[in-house]
N, C-alpha and C positions, 0 to 999 in steps of 0.2 A: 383595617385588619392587616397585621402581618401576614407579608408572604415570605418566604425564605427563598432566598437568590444561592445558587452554587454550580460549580464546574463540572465536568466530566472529565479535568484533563485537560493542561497548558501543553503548547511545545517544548521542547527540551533543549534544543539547540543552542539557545541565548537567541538574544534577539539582533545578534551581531555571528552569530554561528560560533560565539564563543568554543562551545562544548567541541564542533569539530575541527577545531584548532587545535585543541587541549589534547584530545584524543590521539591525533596526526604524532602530533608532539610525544606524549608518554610513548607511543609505539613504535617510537625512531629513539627510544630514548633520551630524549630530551629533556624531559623534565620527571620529575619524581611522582610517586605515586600519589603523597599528601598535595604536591601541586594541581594535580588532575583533580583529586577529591576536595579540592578548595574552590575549584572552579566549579563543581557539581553542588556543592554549598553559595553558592552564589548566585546562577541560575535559581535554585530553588527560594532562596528568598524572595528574590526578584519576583518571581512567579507569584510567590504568596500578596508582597506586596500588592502586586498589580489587581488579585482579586480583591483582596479587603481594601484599596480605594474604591474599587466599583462597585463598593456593597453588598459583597460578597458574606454569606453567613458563615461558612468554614472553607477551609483550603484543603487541597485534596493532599494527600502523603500516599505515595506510590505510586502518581502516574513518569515521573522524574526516572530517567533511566539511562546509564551510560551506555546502553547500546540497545536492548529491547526490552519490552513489557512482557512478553511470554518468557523468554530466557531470564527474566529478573523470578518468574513466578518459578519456575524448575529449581532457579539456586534457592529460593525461599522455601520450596518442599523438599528438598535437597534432593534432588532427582537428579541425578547425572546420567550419561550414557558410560554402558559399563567401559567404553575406553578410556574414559577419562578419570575413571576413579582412582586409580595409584598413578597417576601422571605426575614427575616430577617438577613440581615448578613453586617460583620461589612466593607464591600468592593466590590468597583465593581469588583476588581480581585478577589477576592472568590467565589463572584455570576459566574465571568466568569469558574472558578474552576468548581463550582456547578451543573453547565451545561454540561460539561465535566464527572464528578466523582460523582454525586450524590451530599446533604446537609448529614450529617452525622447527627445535631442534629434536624433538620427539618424532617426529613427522605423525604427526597424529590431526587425524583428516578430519572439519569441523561438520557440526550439525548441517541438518537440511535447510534451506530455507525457501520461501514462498510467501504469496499475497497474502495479505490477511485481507481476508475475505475480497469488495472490488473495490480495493484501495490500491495506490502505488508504494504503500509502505508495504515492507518484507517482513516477517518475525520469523526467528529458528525454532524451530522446529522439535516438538519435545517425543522421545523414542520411548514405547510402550513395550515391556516383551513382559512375558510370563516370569520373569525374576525381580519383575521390577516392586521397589522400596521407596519410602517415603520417610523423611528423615527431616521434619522441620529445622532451619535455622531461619530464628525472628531475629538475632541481634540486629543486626541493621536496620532493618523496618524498622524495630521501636527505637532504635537510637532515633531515626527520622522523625517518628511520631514525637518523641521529644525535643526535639530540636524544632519543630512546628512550635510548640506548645510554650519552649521557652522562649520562643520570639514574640509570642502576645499572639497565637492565632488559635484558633477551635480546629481540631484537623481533624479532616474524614476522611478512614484510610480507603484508598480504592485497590478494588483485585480482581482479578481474572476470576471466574467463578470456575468453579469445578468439573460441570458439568463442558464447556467451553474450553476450558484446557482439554479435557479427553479427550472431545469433540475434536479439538485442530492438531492433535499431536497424529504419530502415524505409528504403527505397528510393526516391530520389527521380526514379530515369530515368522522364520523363513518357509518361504512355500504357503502363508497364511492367503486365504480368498480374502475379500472387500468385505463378506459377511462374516466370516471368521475373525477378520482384524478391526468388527466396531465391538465384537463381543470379546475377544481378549483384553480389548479397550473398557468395556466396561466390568471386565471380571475385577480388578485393581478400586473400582470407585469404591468399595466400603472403605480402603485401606488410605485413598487420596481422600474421603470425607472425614476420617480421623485426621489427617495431617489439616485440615481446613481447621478442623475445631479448636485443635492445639495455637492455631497462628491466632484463631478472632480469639481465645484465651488470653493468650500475651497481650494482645491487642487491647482487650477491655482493663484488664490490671495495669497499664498505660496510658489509662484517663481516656480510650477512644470510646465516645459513643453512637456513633454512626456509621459502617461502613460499606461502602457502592461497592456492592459486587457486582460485575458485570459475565449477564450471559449472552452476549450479540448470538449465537445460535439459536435463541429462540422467536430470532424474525424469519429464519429458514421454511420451506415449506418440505422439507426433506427428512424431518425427524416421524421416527418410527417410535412404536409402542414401549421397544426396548429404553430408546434415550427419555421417554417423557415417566417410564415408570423410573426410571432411574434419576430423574429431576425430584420426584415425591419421596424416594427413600432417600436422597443426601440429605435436602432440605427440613424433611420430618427432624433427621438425626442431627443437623446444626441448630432445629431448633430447642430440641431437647435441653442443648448447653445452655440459651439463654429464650427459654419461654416466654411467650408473651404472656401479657397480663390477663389473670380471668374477667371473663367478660368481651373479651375478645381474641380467643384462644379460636375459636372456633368458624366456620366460615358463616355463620347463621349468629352466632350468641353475643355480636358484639355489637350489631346494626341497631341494636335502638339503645345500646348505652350511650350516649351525646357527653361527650368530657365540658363537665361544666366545673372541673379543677383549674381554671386558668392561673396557671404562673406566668403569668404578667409580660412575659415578652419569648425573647428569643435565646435563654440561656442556654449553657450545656445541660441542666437538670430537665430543659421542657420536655414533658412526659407525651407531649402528641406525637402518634400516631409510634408509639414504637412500646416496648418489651418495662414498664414501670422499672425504669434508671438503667436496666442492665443493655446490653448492645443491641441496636437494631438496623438489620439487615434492609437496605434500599437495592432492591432487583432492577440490574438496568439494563436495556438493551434500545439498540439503535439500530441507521441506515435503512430499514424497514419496517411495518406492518407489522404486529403479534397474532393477525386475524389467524393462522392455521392453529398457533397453541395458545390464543383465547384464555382457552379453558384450563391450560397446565399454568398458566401463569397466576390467574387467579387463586387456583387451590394449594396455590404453594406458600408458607404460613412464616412469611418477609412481612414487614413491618411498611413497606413501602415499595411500590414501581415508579422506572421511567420510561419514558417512552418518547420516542417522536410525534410531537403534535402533530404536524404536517399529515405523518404519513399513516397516525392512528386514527383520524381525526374523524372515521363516519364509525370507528367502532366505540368511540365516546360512552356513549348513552350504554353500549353494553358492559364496559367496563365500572361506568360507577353503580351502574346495579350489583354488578360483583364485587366493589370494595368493602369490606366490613366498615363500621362507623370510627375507626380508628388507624387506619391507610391511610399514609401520606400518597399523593399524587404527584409526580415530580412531571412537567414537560417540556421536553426539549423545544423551546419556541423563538431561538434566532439557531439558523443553518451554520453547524460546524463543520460544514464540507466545503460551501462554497462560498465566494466574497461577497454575490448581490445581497441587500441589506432588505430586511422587513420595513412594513406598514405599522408600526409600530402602533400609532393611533388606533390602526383599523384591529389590529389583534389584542391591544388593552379592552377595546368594544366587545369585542367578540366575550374574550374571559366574562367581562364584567358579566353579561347580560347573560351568557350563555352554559358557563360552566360552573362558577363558583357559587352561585347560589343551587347547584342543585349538588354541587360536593360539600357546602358548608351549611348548607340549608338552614336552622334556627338555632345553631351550637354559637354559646354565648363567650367559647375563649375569644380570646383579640388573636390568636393565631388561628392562621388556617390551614386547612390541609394542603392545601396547593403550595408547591415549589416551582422553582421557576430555574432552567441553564438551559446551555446550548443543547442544540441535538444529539451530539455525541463529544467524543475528547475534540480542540482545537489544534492537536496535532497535526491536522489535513491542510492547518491553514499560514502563512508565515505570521511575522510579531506584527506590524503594523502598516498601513496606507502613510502614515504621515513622511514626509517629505517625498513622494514619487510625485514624476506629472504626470500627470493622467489625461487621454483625453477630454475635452472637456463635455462631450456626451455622458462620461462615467462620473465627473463631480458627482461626489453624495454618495452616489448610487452604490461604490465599493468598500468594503471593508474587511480589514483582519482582524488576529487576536482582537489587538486592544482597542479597537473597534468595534467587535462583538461583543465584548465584554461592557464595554458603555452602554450598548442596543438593550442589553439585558439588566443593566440598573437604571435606563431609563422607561423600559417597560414596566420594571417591580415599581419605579415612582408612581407611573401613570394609575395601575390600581389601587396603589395606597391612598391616592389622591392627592397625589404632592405634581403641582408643574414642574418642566423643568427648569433649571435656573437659564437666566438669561444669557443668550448666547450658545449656549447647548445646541448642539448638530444635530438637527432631523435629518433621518436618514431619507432618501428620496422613495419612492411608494414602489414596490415593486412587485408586490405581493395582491395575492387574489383579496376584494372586500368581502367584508364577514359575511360566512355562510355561503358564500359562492364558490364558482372554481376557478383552478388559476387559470390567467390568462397568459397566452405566452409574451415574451421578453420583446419588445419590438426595439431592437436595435439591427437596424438596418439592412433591415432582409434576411438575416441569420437561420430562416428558415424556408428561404426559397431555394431552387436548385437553378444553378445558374445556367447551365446548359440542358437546354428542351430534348438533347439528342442522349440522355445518358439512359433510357430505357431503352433505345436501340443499339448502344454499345455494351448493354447488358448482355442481350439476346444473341450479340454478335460470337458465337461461337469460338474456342481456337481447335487446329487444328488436335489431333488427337495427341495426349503424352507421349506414346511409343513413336511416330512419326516425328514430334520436336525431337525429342531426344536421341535420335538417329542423327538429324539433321546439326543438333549441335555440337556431340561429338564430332562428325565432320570435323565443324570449322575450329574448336576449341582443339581437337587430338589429345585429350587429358588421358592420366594414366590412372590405372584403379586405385582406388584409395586416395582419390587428388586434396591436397593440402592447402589449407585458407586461413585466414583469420575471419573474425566477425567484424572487422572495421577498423576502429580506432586503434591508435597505438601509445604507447607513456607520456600524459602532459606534465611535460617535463615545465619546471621553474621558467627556464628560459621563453619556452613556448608563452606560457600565462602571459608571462611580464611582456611578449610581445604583441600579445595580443591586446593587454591594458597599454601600453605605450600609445599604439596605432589610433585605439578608440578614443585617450587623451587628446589625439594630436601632437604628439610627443614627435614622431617621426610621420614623415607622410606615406602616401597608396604605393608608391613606386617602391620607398623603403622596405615596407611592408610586404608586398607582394614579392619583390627579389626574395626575401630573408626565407619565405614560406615556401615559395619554389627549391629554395638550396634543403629544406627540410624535406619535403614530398622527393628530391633526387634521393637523399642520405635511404629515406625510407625502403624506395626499392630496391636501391643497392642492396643493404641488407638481408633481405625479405633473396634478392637472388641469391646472397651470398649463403642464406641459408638451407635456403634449394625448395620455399614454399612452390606450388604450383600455380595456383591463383593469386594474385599481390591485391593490396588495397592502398590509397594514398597517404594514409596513417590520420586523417581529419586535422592536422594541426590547425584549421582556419577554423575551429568549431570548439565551442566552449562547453557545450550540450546538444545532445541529439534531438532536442525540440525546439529549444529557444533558440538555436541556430536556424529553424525554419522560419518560424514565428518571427523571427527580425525583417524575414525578405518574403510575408504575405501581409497582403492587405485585410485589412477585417481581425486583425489581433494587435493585442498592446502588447508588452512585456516590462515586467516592473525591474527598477535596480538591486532590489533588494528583498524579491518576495521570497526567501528561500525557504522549504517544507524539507524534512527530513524524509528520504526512500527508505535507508536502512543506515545503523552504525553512525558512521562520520559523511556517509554520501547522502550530499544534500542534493535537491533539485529545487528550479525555478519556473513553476506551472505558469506557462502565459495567456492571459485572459482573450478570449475570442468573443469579440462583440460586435463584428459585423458580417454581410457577405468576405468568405476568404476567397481574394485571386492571389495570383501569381505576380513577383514586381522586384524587380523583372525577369528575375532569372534564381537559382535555389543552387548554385556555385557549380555546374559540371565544367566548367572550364577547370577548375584545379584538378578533376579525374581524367578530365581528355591529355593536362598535361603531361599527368603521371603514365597516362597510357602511351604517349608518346614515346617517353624514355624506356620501353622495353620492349621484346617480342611476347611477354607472357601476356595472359590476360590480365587487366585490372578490373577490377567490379568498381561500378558506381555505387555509392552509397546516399540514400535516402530513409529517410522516419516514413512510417506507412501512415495513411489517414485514421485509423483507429488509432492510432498511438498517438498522434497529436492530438488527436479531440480529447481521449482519455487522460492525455497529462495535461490537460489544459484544463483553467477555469470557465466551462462553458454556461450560459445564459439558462436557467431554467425556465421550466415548461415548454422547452425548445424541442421537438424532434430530436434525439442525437444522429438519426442517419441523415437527415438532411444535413448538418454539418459536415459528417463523415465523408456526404457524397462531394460536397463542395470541394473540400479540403482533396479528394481524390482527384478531380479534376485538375486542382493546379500541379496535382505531384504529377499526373497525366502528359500535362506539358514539359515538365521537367525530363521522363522519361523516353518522350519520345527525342529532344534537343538530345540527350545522353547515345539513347541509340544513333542518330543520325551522324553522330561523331567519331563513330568507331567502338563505340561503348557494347560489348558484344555479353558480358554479365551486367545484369542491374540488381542491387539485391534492396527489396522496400522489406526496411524492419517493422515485425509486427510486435514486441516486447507487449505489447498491453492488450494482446490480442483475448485472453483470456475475463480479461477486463472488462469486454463489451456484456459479457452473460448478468442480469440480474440475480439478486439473490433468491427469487423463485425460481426454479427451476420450468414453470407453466410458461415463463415467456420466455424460455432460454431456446427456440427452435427460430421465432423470428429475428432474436438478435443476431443468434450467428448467420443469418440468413442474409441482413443487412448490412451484416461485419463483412463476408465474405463480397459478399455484390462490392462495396465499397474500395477492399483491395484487387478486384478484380477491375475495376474502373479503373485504377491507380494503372494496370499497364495493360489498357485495352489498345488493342491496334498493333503490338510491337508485333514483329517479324517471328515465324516460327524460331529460325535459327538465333534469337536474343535469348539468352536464358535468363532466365524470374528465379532472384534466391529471395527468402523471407528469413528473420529470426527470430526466434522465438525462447524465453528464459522464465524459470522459478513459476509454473501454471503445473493446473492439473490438465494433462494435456488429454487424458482421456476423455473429458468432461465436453472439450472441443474438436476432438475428432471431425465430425461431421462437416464445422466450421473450417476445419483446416485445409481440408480433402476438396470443398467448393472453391476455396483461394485460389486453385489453379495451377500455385506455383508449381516450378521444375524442382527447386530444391528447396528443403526446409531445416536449418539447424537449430538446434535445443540441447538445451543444459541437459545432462545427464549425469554429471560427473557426480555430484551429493546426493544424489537420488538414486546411486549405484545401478543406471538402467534399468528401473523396474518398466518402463515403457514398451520396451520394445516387443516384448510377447504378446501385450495385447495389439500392439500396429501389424505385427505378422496374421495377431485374430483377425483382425479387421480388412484385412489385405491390400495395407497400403503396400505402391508400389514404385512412387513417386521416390526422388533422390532426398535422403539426408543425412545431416551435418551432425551426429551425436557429440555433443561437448566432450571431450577429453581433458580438458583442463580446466578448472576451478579459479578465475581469474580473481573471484571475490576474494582469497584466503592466499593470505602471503608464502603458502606451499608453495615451493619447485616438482614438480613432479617429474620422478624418476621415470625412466622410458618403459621399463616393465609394470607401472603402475599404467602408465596410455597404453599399454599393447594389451594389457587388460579389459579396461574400458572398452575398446575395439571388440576384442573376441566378446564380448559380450552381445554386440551389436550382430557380429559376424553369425552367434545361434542363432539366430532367428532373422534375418535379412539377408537379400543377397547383396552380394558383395561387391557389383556393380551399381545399387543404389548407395553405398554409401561414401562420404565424406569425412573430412580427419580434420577438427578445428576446434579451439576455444570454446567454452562456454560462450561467452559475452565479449567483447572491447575490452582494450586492454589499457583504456586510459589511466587507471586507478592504481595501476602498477607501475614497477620501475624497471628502466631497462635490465637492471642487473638480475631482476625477476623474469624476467618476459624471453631475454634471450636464452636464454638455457632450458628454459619452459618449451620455445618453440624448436628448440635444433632436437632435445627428445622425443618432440612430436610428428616431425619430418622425419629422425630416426627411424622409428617406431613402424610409422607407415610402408616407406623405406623396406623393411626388414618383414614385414606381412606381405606386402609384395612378390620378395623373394622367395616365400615360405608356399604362397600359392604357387608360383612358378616353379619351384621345385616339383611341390606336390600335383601336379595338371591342373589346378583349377583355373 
């Protein structure tokens, strides 16, 4: 029997990071825009390619994106934010840029952005307000879909679903409550389900027959009556454009028609499981369970779902009693999040015996209902293992894309009943046997905690906030409003190439380590010369704030070329943790004791916190994540205290993924943050009251972790506000936080300069609602990704700024 093999979604990057070359390049103007759109033409072949060798039944059109998949779906409904709509510029791909990165000479400030969902990819952020319009432009799309079509491929377009775009966009009617801004949110869906109909429209009169809508919100356990009744009026009204066929229009009237039409294989005409020729809708969602909406997904009249095997897998039995006899089942069954590889044997067993005969039961096509792709898109994952060394514990056992993509055409062989050809990679078994449950990952201890004493340095109380921060004022004498950055400073050309030199062996340790020292001098000169208050050593010895750990722990690999795209052209290299992590031997405070040396100011140490490196790392499933967490905490533990011991009087452990630790149920989001917090709290158990603990924190719903944030402990905590135009701070005044923090004032993602009345904004914004002695004046984020000639004028406005509120208090007595 056929089964049908398909993707959810390749990377986009190239598999050499082509795309963010490309990108770098048109936006330094270097190269022309048809250059950039040649090399987006090229990836996508590539892409296509790589699925129809591994027998692949169609190739996706629309996961391909020069900068995001939500921002490509906004220009596709033509949804803009109203300041972008009469913005001069010389392209719609600029304008699309613009949206993205800010106008540079417009000064016009870009969209929001944030996690999508608990991934480390960002998507921007689409703006709902009561004026808001819907103005389809498909041209692109279907140039794409033709351009699939004319290369010899079957393509099936994929799209944000509608319901999921509302869902993640955010409300910009001012003064609007969280209750108000999901119903203004949905006041707009009749207006966004026309704009849907118009595009599958184009889309079918362009040879498409199939297309993955995707609603990832409905693994949520957080949708209310409002968003599911509003899942059955869009859907009703997209089916209406292309009905399915009678006989199986209905959730009852189609279960005993058995399509005994077989058209013989696997054309574009096959009529299983969808709408008699005309477009049929495949409902797809991932990362979780659909157990809370069950029931909405069922009754919704899509020609097919998908689902995560893994994580649907005890609601099985009820979902094929809800399939009408003409649902396609699609499952996600190799893991598009992470590298360990299936049982591939044991999970053809499993299908064989256990699913397909009661989803195919006595229907006499040679097609069957069952599809077969990854769990979700393979953007979470890089292009490939081949040429990495890998431990040799991981032989076998790891894989990416094209990897995964093999796993899944040599599972679709195993049920067709074809062997594989000789020579063909079994993947090493690493997966639960059929019908059982998993077992966790046993690489070497990964889930032990290596220190017996870390529930009593739990327990171990610190002194109370008001008394540290007495005490550290003392020794620190900072003034209100004290000035910082979050860390890093511009990896300049020079910097990289010195750092790929060294790792060559081009120049040796001595070389090296002089050239890095005269760089950590230049940096605090600077930094005094611009009058910050707090300095940092600028990281030039760090190429990433994870993989720079992951180099100097035990119990992690790190690949040369695993790269996964975060957002735009910033790519990241997640390093796989497979064993106990220690400390080895050291995680570089000598470079910040240096920097502390060359001044009277303070210098902050800077470290990755334990949730951020577990969370950006490829961790062993079925694993505990806090037992990692706690390991990983202990060795920064070490770290922090050698830092203190040195004179190191700030240490600031970044939390960026802190938001990251919460599942997508909310039901267990009270022990993660429980274990996230314990975990950073481990991270600097013991330090001295007078040490002060900064965290940061960037692009989260920070409300969502409150609780979590508040048990961290820390003295200080800074976060982006600047794109989010401080909507936070009312509710941390509700809440009564009282702790010190750092509200972003500068937008480091977006090639903006910002003016010093545009920071003394941002401030007073803080300033309603906090007092004035908790807060801080610094960046969003690092400011690696930017150029000096951005960064230094960014910061002398931001010093200014501070500077001049200072004054302003003083003036006025405060």
């Amino acid at each position: 029997m056929n089964i049908r093999l398909h993707s959810l979604g390749l990377p986009r990057i190239g598999k050499n990071r082509e795309l963010k070359r490309a990108l770098e390049s048109y936006w330094k103007g270097k190269i022309s825009q048809a250059r950039l759109e040649e090399q987006g033409r090229n990836i996508r072949m590539e892409n296509w390619q790589l699925q129809k060798q591994n027998g692949l039944d169609m190739v996706n059109v629309g996961d391909f994106s020069f900068y995001d998949h939500v921002l490509d779906t906004s220009f596709l409904l033509g949804h803009l934010p109203r300041r972008f709509e009469s913005a001069p510029v010389s392209s719609e791909l600029d304008l699309y840029f613009g949206v993205a990165r800010g106008l540079t000479q417009q000064h016009i400030e870009p969209s929001a952005m944030t996690k999508w969902f608990d991934t480390n990819y960002h998507y921007i952020v689409p703006e709902i307000d009561t004026g808001t319009r819907f103005t389809p432009r498909t041209q692109g799309l279907i140039s794409r879909i033709r351009e699939a079509a004319d290369a010899g491929f079957t393509p099936k377009l994929q799209l944000l679903g509608p319901l999921s775009y509302l869902y993640l966009s955010k409300s910009s009617n001012p003064g609007s409550s969280d209750s108000e801004a999901a119903r203004s949110k949905l006041d707009v869906l009749d207006a966004l389900t026309e704009a849907y109909r118009r595009i599958l429209q184009d889309a079918a009169a362009a040879g498409v027959e199939w297309v993955q809508i995707d609603e990832p919100i409905l693994v949520l356990d957080s949708l209310d009556d409002a968003w599911r009744d509003g899942f059955a009026r869009a859907y009703e009204r997209l089916n209406e454009a292309f009905p399915r066929e009678s006989g199986s229009n209905s959730r009852d009237g189609g279960r005993d028609n058995e399509d005994n039409n077989d058209s013989g294989g696997l054309s574009p005409n096959d009529s299983t499981g969808g709408a008699g020729g005309g477009l049929k809708l495949l409902l797809t969602t991932y990362f979780e369970s659909i157990e809370e909406e069950l029931e909405t997904v069922l009754n919704l009249p899509v020609a097919g779902i998908h689902l995560d095997y893994e994580k649907n897998r005890k609601l099985l039995p009820r979902i094929l009693k809800g399939l009408d006899a003409r649902q396609i089942l699609s499952l996600g069954v190799v893991n598009g999040r992470s590298p360990w590889r299936e049982d591939l044997d044991a999970r053809a067993t499993e299908l064989k015996e256990e699913l397909i005969p009661l989803l195919d039961g006595n229907r006499q096509s040679r097609t069957s209902r069952l599809w077969l792709a990854p769990t979700c898109s393979l953007l979470h994952l890089p292009w490939s293992i081949q040429g990495e060394q890998l431990p040799r514990e991981l032989e076998g056992v790891l894989g990416f894309t094209v990897e995964k993509l093999a796993d899944l055409n040599r599972l679709g062989s195993l049920l067709k009943g074809r062997r594989p050809e000789k020579g063909e990679q079994k993947p090493v078994s690493q997966a639960p046997a059929a019908g059982g449950e998993p077992e966790p990952l046993r690489t070497s201890g990964t889930d032990e905690i290596l220190d017996p004493n870390v529930e009593e340095l739990l327990k171990t109380p610190r002194t109370s906030f008001a008394r540290r921060s007495e005490l550290q004022q003392e020794a620190l004498n900072l003034p209100s409003l004290p000035t910082t950055t979050i860390g890093s400073f511009p990896q300049t050309p020079d910097i990289r190439k010195l750092r790929l030199s060294w790792k060559r062996g081009e120049i040796d340790t001595d070389a090296y380590e002089k050239r890095i020292k005269e760089i950590i001098e230049q940096n605090i000169r600077l930094q005094e010369e611009i009058g910050l208050d707090v300095l940092v050593h600028g990281e030039p010895e760090r190429s990433d704030m994870v993989s720079f750990f992951a180099d100097r722990l035990e119990g992690v690999w790190s690949s040369k070329a695993g790269w996964v795209q975060s957002y735009g052209s910033r790519c990241v290299k997640p390093p796989v943790i497979h064993a106990s992590v220690r400390r080895s031997p050291d995680l570089g405070w000598k470079w910040i004791s240096y920097a502390q040396g060359l001044t009277d100011k303070p210098v902050k140490g800077m470290l990755t916190g334990p949730v951020t490196i577990m969370k950006w790392s490829f961790v062993p499933p079925h694993t505990p994540p806090e037992k990692i967490a706690y390991n990983i905490a202990l060795a920064l533990r070490e770290e922090v205290l050698e830092l203190e011991s040195n004179g190191i009087s700030i240490i600031q452990i970044d939390e960026p993924a802190f938001r990251e630790v919460l599942p997508l149920k909310q039901l267990k989001w009270p022990r993660a943050l429980e274990w996230g917090a314990e975990a950073f709290r481990l991270s600097h158990a013991g330090v001295k009251d007078g040490t002060q603990i900064h965290s940061h924190m960037c692009y989260s719903d920070f409300n969502s972790i409150f609780e979590g944030i508040d048990a961290m402990d820390a003295d200080v905590i800074s976060i982006e506000t600047s794109r989010s135009q401080g909507e936070l701070f009312g509710e941390l005044a509700k809440k009564g936080y009282t702790k010190g923090l750092g509200p972003g004032v500068y937008d480091i993602h977006s090639p903006l300069v910002p003016e010093a009345r545009e920071i003394r904004t941002r401030v007073d914004r803080a300033l309603a609602h906090l007092d004035p002695r908790q807060l801080w004046v610094n960046p969003d984020c690092g400011l690696k990704t930017r150029s000096w000639d951005e960064a230094k004028p960014a910061l002398k406005a931001m010093v200014d700024s501070a500077r001049e509120l200072r004054n302003n208090a003083v003036q006025e007595g405060v």
